[in-house]
C-alpha positions in Angstrom: 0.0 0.0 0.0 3.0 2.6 0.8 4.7 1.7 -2.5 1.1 3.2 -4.5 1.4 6.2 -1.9 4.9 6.7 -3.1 4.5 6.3 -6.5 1.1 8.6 -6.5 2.9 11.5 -4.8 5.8 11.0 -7.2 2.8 11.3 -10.2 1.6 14.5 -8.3 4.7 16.6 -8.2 5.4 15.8 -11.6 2.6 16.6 -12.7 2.6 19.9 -10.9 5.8 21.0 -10.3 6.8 19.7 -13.6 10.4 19.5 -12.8 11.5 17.6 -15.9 9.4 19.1 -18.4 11.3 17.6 -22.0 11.8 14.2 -20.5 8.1 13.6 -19.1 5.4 14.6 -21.3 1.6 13.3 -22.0 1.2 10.8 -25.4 -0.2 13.3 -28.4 -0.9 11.7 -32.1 3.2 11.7 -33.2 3.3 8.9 -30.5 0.8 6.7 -32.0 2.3 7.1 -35.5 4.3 4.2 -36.3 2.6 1.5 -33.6 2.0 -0.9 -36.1 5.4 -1.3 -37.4 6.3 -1.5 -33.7 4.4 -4.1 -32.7 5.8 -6.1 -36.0 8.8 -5.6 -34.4 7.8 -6.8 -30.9 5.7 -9.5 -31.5 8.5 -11.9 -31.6 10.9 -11.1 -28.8 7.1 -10.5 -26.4 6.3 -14.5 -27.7 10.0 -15.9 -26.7 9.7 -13.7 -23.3 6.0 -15.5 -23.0 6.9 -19.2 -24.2 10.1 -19.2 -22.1 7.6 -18.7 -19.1 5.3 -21.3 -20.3 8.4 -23.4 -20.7 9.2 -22.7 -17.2 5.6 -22.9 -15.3 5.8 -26.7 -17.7 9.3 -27.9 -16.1 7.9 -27.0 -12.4 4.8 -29.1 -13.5 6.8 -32.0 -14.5 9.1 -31.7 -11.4 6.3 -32.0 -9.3 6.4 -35.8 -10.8 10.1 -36.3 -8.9 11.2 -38.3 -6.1 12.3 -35.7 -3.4 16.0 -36.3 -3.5 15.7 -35.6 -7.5 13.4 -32.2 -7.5 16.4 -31.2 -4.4 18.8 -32.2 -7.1 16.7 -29.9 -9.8 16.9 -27.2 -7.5 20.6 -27.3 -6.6 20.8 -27.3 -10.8 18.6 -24.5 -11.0 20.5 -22.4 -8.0 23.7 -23.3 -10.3 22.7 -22.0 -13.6 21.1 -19.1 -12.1 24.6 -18.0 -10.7 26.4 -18.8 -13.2 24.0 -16.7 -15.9 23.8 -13.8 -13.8 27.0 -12.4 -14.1 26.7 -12.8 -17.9 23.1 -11.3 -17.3 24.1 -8.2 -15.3 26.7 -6.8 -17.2 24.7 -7.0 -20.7 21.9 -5.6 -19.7 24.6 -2.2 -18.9 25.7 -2.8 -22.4 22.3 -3.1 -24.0 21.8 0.0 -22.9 24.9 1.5 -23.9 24.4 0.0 -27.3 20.7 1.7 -27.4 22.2 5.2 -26.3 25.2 5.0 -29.2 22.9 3.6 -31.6 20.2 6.7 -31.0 23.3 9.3 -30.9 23.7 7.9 -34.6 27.7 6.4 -33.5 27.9 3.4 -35.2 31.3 2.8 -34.7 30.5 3.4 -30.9 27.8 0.5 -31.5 30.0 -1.8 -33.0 33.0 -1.5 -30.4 29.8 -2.2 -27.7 28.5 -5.4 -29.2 32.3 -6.8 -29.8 33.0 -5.8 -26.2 29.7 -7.7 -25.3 30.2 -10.8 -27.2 34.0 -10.9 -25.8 32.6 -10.7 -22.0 30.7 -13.3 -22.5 33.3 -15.9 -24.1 35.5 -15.5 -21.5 33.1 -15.5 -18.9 31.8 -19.0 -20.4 35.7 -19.7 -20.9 36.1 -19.4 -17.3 32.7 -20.6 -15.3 32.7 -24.0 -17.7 35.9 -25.5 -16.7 35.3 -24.1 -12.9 32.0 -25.7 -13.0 33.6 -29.4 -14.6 36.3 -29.5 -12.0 34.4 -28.3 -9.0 31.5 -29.3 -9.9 31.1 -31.6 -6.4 32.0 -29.2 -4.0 29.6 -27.0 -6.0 26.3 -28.9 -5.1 28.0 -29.4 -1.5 27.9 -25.7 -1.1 23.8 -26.2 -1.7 23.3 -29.3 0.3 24.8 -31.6 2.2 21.9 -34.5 1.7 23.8 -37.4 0.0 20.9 -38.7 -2.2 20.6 -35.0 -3.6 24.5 -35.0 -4.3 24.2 -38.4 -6.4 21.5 -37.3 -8.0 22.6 -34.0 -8.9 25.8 -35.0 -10.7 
């Protein structure tokens, strides 16, 4: 309830106060103009974003199915990935952005140093997390538990 408080005050002194008057300003018709080639564009990343959820409410469905020592092991799998995928995930989001600020100042040669520094980051980081994760991969899943049946079957 505080955070609708917060964010309705926040609405209010914009809208009064107008303190950032050329970065906040109400839709007119030049907004609406080129929706439909938008959406065009859209539609395909939204349906990835959408199935990859699907994809995921599915796999916790099946899990549900598993012996408790194996959906222990899928979890310790799934805390695993995730940490592994959020360093790569962090930093390219920051470049994303970078790349979407040098490609709307019109510096393509700005753009293209951003994606080869993107696509480098993420070879080395894959260089470095795969063989960590082959050779320690044991006292990886000890780190998560310490339940033998859950150890077997998560290697």
């Amino acid at each position: 309830m505080s955070i609708t408080y917060l964010l309705s005050s926040i609405l209010l002194y914009i809208k009064w106060k107008k303190p950032c008057e050329e970065s906040f300003f109400w839709p007119n018709s030049e907004s609406f103009m080129k929706l439909l080639p938008q959406f065009k564009q859209e539609i395909p990343i939204g349906s990835t974003a959408y199935l990859e959820g699907v994809a995921f409410e599915g796999v916790v469905i099946i899990a549900g199915q598993f012996p408790p020592f194996e959906l222990g092991a899928q979890v310790v799998a799934f805390c695993v990935t995730a940490s592994a995928f959020q360093a790569i995930l962090g930093l390219l989001m920051v470049l994303t952005s970078a790349l979407g600020n040098a490609m709307g100042e019109k510096d393509y040669i700005k753009a293209g140093k951003i994606r080869k520094a993107a696509l480098l980051y993420v070879i080395i980081v894959l260089c470095i997390e795969a063989p960590v994760l082959l050779i320690f991969k044991e006292q990886i899943i000890e780190f998560f538990t310490n339940d033998p049946q859950v150890i077997l079957a998560a290697k």
